[in-house]
N, C-alpha and C positions, 0 to 999 in steps of 0.2 A: 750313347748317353755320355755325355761331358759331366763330368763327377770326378773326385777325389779316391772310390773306393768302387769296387764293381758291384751291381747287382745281382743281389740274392732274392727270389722270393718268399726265400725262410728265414731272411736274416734282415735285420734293422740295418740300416748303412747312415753312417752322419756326416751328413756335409755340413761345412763349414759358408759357402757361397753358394749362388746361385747354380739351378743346374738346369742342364735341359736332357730331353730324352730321343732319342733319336734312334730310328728304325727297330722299332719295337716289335716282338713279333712273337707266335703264340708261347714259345718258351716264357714269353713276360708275364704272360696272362697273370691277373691276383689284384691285391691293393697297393695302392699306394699313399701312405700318411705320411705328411710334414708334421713337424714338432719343433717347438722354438722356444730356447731358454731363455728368460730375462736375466736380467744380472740381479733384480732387485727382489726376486721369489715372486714373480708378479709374470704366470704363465699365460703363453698363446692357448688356444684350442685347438686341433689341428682337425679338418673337414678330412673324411674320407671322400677319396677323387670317385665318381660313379665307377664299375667296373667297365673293361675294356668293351664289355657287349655288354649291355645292361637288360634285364630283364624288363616284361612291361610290367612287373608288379613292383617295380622302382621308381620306373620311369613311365608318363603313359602322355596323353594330349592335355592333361589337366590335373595331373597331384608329380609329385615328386617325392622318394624316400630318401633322408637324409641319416646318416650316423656317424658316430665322430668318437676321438676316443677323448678321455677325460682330459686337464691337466696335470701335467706333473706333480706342482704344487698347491693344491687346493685350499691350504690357510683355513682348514678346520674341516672341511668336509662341505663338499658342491652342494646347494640348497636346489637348486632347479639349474636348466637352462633354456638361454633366451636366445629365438631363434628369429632374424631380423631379415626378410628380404622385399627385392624390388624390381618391379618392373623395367626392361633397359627403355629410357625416354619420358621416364615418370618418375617426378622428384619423391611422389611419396613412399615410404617407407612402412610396410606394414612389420608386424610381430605376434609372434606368438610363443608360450610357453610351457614347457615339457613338465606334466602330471607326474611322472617317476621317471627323475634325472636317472636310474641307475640302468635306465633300457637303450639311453644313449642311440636313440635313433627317432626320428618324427615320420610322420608322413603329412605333408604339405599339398591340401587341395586346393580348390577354384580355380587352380591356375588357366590360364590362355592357352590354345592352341599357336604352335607355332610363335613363338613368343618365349625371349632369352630373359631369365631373372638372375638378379645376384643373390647369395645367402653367405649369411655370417651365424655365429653363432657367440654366444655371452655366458659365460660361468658365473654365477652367483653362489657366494658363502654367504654368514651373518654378517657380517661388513662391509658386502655390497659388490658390485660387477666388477668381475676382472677384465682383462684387453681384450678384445674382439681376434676372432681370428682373421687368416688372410679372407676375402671374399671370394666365392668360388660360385662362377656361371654357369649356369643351365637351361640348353634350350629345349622346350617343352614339341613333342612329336608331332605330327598332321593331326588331324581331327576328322578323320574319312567316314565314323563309323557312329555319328548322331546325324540328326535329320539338318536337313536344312531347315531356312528360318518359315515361318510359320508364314502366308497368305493373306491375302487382303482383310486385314485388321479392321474393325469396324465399330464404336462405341457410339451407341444412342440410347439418350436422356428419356427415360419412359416417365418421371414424375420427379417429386421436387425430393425424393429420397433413392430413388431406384435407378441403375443403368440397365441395359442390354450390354453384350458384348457377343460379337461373334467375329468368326475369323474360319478361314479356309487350311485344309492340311496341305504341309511341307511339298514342294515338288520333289525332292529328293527324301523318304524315310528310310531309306537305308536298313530297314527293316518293320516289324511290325511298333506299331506307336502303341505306347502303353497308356499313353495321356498326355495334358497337358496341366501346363503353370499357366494362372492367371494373375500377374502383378499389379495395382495399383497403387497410384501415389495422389495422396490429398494437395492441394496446394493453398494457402503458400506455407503450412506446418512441415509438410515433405514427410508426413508420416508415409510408410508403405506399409501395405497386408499383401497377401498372395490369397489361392486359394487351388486346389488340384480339383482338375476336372477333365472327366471322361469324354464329353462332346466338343461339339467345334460351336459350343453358343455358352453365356453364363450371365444369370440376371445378377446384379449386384445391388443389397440392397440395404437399408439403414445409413445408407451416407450423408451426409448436409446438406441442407438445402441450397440451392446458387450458388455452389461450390464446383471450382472447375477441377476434375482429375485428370491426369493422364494414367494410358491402360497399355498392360505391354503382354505380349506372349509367349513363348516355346513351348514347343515339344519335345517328349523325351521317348526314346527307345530304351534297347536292352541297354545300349553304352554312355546312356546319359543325356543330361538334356540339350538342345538346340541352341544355337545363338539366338536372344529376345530382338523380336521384333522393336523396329522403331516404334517409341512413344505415342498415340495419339491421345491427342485431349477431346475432353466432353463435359460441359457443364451441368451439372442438375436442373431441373425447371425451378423456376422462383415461386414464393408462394408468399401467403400473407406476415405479416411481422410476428414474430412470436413474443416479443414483450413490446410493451407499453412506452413511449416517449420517458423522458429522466426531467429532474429536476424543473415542475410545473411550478411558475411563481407568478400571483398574479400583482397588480399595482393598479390602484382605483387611480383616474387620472382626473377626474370631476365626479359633479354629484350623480351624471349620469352613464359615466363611460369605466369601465375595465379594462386593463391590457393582459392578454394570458400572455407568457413567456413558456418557453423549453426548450429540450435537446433532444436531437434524434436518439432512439434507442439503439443500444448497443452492438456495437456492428458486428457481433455473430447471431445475433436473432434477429437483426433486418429481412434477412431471405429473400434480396431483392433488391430493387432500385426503388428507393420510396417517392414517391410520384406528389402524393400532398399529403395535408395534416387533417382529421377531421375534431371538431372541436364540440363535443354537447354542452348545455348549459342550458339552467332552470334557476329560478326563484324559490328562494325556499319555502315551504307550504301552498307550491301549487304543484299541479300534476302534469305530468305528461314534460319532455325536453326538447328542444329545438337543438336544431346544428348547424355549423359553417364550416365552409374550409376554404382553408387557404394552401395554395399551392404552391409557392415561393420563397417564404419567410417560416422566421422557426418562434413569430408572434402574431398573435391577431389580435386587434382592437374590435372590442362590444363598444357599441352608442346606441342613445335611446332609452336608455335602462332607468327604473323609475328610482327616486330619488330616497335616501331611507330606506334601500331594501338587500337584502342580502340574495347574494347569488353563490351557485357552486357550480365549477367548473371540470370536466375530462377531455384531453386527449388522447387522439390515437392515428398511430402512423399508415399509410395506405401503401399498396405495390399497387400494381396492375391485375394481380389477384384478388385483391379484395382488401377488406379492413381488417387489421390485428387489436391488442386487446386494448383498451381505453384505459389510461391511467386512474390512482384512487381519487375524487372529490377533494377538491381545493374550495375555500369559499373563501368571497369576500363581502363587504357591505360598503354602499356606496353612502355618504354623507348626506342628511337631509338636506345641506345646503352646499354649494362652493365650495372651496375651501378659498380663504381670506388669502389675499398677496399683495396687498397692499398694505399692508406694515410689516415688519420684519419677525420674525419668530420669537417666542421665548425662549428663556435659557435653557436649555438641558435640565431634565430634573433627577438625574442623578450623575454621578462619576467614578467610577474607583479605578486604580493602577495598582499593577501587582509588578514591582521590578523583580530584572533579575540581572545578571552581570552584565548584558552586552545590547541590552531589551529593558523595553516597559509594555506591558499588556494592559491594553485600555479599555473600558465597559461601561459603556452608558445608556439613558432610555432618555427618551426623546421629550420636548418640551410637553405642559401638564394640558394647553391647552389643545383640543382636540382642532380647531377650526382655522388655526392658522397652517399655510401652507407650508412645506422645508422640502426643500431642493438639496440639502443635502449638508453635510458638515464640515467644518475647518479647524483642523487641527496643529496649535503650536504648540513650541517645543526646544528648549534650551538650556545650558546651563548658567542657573541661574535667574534666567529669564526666557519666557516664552516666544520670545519674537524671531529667535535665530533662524528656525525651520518651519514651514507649513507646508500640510498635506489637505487636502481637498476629497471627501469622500462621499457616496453618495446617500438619498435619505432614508434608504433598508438598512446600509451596516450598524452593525450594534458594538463592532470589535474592531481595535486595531493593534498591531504590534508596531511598536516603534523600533528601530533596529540600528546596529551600528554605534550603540552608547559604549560611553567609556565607564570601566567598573569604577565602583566608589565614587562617582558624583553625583551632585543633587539638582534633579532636573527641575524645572518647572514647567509645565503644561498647560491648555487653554483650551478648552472645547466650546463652540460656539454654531449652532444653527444658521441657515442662510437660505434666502429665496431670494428673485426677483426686486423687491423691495429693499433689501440691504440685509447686513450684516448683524445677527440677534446679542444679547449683551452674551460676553464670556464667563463657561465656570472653570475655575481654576483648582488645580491640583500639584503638590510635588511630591518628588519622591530620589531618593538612594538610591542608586543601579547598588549592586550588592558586590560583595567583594569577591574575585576569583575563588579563592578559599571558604567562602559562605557554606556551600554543599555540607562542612565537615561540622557533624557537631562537637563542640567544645567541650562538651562532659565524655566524650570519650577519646578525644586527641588532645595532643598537647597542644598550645593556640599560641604558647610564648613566641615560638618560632617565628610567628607572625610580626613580630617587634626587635627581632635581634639587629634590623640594620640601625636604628631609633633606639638604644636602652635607653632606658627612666632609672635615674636610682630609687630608691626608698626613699622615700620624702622623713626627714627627721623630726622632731616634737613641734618645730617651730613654722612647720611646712605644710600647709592643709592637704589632705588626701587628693589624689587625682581619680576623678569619676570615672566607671566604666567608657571602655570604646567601642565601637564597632558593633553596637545595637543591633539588634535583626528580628524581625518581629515574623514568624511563617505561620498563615492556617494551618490546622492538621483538618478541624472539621468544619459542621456549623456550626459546633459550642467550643473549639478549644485553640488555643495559638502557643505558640512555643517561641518562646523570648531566650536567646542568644548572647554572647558578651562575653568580652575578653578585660583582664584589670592587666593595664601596659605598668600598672606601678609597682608591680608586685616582681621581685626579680626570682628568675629558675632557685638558686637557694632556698628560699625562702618558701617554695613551694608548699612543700610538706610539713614545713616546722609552724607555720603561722597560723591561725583562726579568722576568717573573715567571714563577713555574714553580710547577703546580699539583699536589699529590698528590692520589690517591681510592684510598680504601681501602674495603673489603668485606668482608662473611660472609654466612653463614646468620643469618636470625634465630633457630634455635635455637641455634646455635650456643654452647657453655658453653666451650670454649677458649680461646676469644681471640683466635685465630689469624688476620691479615688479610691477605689479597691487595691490594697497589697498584702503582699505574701513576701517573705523568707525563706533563705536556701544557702545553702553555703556551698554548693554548685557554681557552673558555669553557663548555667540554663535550667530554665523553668516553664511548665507549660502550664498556661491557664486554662480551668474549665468553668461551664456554667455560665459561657457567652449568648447573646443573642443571634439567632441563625444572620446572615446579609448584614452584616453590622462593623461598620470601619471602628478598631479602638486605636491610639496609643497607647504608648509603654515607653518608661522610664526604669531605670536601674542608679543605687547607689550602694557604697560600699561602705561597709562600719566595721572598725578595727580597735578594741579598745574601747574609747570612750570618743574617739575621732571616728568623724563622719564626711564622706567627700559630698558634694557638691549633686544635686541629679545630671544625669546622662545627658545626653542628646535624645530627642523623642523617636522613637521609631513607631510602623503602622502598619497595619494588617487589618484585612477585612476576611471576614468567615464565610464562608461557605454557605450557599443556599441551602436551604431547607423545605420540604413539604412545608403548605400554609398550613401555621396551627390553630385557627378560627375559621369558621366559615362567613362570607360576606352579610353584611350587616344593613340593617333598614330595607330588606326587600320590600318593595311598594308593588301594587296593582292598580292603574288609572285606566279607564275605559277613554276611548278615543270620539270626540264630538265630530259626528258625521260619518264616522265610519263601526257600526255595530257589530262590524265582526272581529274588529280590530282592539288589541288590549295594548301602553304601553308600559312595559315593567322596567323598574329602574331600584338600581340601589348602594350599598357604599363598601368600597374596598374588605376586609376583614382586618383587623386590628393587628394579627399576626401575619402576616401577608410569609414574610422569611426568605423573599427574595423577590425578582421584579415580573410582575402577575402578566402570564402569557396568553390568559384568554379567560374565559367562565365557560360554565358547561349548564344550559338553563333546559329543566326538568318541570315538563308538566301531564297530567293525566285527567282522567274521569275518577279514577277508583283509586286511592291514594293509598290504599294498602297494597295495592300489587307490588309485586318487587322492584326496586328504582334503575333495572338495565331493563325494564319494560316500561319503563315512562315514555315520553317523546323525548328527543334531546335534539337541542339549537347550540352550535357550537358561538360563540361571540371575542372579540378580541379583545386582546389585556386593554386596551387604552378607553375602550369602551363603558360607560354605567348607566346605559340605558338601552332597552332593546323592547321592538315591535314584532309581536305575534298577529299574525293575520288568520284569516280563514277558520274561524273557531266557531262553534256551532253556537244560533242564540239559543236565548234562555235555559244553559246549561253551565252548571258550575266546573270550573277547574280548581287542580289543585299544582301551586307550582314548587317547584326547590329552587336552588343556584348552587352553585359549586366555584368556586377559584381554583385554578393550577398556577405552576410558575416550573422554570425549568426541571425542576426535581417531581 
């Protein structure tokens, strides 16, 4: 041994340098531990070196026992330790950690046969991991004494949930076979399950349908188990789709044609390769459905369809198994006539914008007349003026977001209809992007700060007040808005010591009267209530101090919130139809509280008009629609009808 001091086996020796050990012999026999001072209280670990003969309850073809003695300096007391090792040729790094630091020794399995790992080990107090020790190698013994690997491995797909699996015993068992391990792995999740099994065959079962797994095996004797068989894969048999196609939309394209639209369903309940689409559809109040399919496209076009009648539509997606489930009934109703394309659309019949700092959110319902065609809309957009940008949308969208505004300025807008024929007259709208700092309200932050680059003094006797700034008009419901505002005239001193008292005043934005509603607050916001549901107002703000009054604000604007309709539709009529006696056509007028933009009628008719009204008959019909045709109704017998209006809420 090259050393500074001789060897003892009862005795600690410290070297100062490297050392080496040279013709050792059983007089050495014992341990041996390095130990290593930092200068900084900041200690090594030090690995005990395996002994000179190692037992195999230390050492064996697949665990290793490790023990080490503490640090010198543990900086409070060792919480655990961490023990880090790796395979020699394999970057990754595994670890694990010691349940009672105080037993200062691991046992370390799965390891490889024949196969050299490094191990380190890591001291942790409350302050976190000290230095690693040195790294100390260990090559793990032969593996003479588990089976060989398992025999011709074999998985096959008995049904679109269940495998077979079988496989042949080890040429070499080295003893008697206690059993085997069956692994699979799902793909492409990479879940694995196992399962123990006493034969050389195992049904597998509840797995996915057209899902491909791969299936692995060993066996285990008294010494443990085998090396796993190579991977084979097996798919499941495919089977019919387990849900129904998505988003079914349909689009009447004349008075006699529909187009269905969708999307395949969702690709873990395909169960398959979907081969085509099958499509039913019927007339409503006749019996019995018809079907088509298409094999190629994710739409199918009806023609021939009679003209004035409503149809409702299902699909459903096919494998080579068979058909899976039909989506729910979509309807639509085709126009008694054409629809007109040769003059240009009307205007939009309604608009609102809802900004916000960086955005405008648009919402409109489409021109009032029902017969002219719209190919879809054009929306401009600028500050100041609408001409700077245009976007082009189609004639389903009801929404758009405008995006990329700069906060605090005032847009103006343009919505305007279009077909074939040209371009419909435009409705106009603007609006304030809102200010970064809008979010905060003003009765509970201070808002001066918002003016400190800008101070205003106090205007003196001879100086009229300056009106509120920075208006902000926000829904809360569909009766109530919360009016905002900062006064840039009022300076931080004066905060607390002065009285000001705030008016806000209100309308409808149609409003041609004049006529406003206010209220008082000596606040920095106020929220009105006892609004109309769907209802654009302004808001104005002034400030009165004294016997001095500023000027009104700038108008700011908010629309409320939809509401359930609070009237039911008005003028229901019944007109029997000349030449056709089974035919009734019902017509009637909006409802006076509508409370938002009316998304369809729900029309109710019976024999016995006392039974309950979820046992009526129900005809679903579209918001735009005020007249609708019931067929097939038995003569000389009286009905009795309702009508119902919805709107989003």
């Amino acid at each position: 041994m090259k050393a500074r001091q001789n060897v003892d086996k009862d005795n600690d020796v410290l070297w100062t340098d490297e050392s080496t050990i040279r013709s050792s012999g059983h007089q050495n026999r014992g341990h041996v531990c390095c130990k290593a001072k930092a200068a900084f209280q900041n200690s090594h670990i030090s690995l005990y070196g395996m002994s000179v003969h190692p037992n195999r309850s230390e050492l064996s073809s697949r665990f290793v026992r490790l023990s080490w003695r503490p640090p010198e300096e543990t900086g409070g007391g060792v919480q655990t330790y961490g023990i880090y090792y790796s395979q020699d040729g394999v970057e990754r790094e595994r670890s694990v950690n010691v349940s009672e630091p105080e037993s200062l020794e691991l046992m370390v399995s799965n390891l490889k046969p024949e196969e050299t790992y490094s191990f380190r080990v890591i001291a942790y107090n409350d302050v976190g991991p000290g230095e690693s020790s040195a790294p100390l190698k260990i090559t793990t013994k032969p593996d003479l004494q588990v089976p060989s690997r398992v025999e011709s491995l074999r998985p096959v797909a008995l049904s679109p949930t269940s495998v077979q699996v079988s496989w042949g015993p080890p040429s070499h068992p080295n003893g008697p076979i206690l059993g085997y391990r069956l692994l699979w792995t799902e793909s492409p999740s990479g879940k694995e399950q196992s399962v123990e099994v006493n034969g050389l065959s195992y049904k597998m079962d509840g797995l996915n349908k057209f899902t491909e797994y791969t299936v692995r095996v060993l066996a285990i004797n008294r010494y443990g188990p085998s090396p796993a068989t190579d991977a084979a894969s097996v798919t499941t048999h495919s089977d019919v789709p387990s849900a129904p196609p998505q988003n079914i939309t349909l689009e009447v394209v004349l008075s006699r044609s529909i187009k269905v639209l969708w999307q395949p369903p969702p690709r873990s309940s395909q169960n398959g390769i979907i081969t085509a689409y099958k499509i039913k559809y019927r007339r409503t109040g006749r019996r019995g459905d018809q079907e088509a399919i298409e094999p190629n496209n994710f739409w199918y076009l009806f023609t021939g369809l009679e003209k004035g009648s409503q149809y409702s539509f299902q699909v459903a997606a096919m494998t080579a198994n068979g058909t899976g489930p039909f989506s729910d009934w979509s309807t639509a109703e085709t126009p008694e006539n054409d629809l007109d394309e040769s003059q240009v659309p009307d205007q939009p019949s309604s608009l609102h914008v809802r900004p916000l700092p960086h955005s405008i959110i648009m919402s409109w319902t489409p021109p009032l007349s029902p017969n002219i065609l719209v190919r879809g809309y054009i929306i401009g957009y600028g500050v100041g003026s609408p001409y700077a940008e245009t976007v082009r949308v189609d004639s389903k969208q009801r929404y758009y977001s405008i995006e990329n505004l700069e906060p605090s300025s005032h847009y103006v807008i343009s919505l305007k209809a279009f077909n074939n024929a040209g371009e419909g007259i435009p409705l106009y709208e603007s609006a304030v992007t809102r200010s970064l700092t809008d979010p905060i309200d003003p009765s509970e932050d201070d808002l001066f700060h918002l003016f400190d680059k800008y101070p205003t003094p106090m205007p003196d006797t001879s100086t009229p007040m300056i009106p509120p700034v920075g208006v902000q008009a926000v829904a809360l419901s569909s009766d109530s808005v919360r009016v905002s505002w900062a006064d840039n005239s009022m300076s931080k001193n004066q905060k607390t010591s002065e009285v000001r008292y705030y008016s806000v005043k209100w309308k409808t934005s149609y409003s041609t009267s004049g006529k406003y509603k206010s209220a008082d607050t000596t606040a920095l916001s106020h929220t009105v209530t006892g609004l109309k549901p769907n209802t654009m107002y302004e808001f104005a703000v002034m400030v009165t101090k004294g016997r001095k009054s500023s000027t009104w604000s700038m108008t700011a604007h908010a629309t409320t919130y939809e509401a359930a309709p609070g009237s039911a539709p008005k003028d229901l009529t019944v007109i029997s139809r000349e030449g056709r006696p089974r035919s009734i056509l019902i017509s009637w007028q909006p409802p006076m509280e509508a409370n938002g933009r009316l998304t369809g009628y729900i029309l109710y008719y019976t024999l016995d008009k006392n039974m309950p009204i979820d046992d009526w008959v129900m005809e679903a019909i579209s918001g735009d629609r005020l007249t609708h045709q019931v067929v097939d109704l038995n003569l000389d017998t009286v009905y009795y009808f309702r009508i119902q209006a919805k709107n989003a809420k």
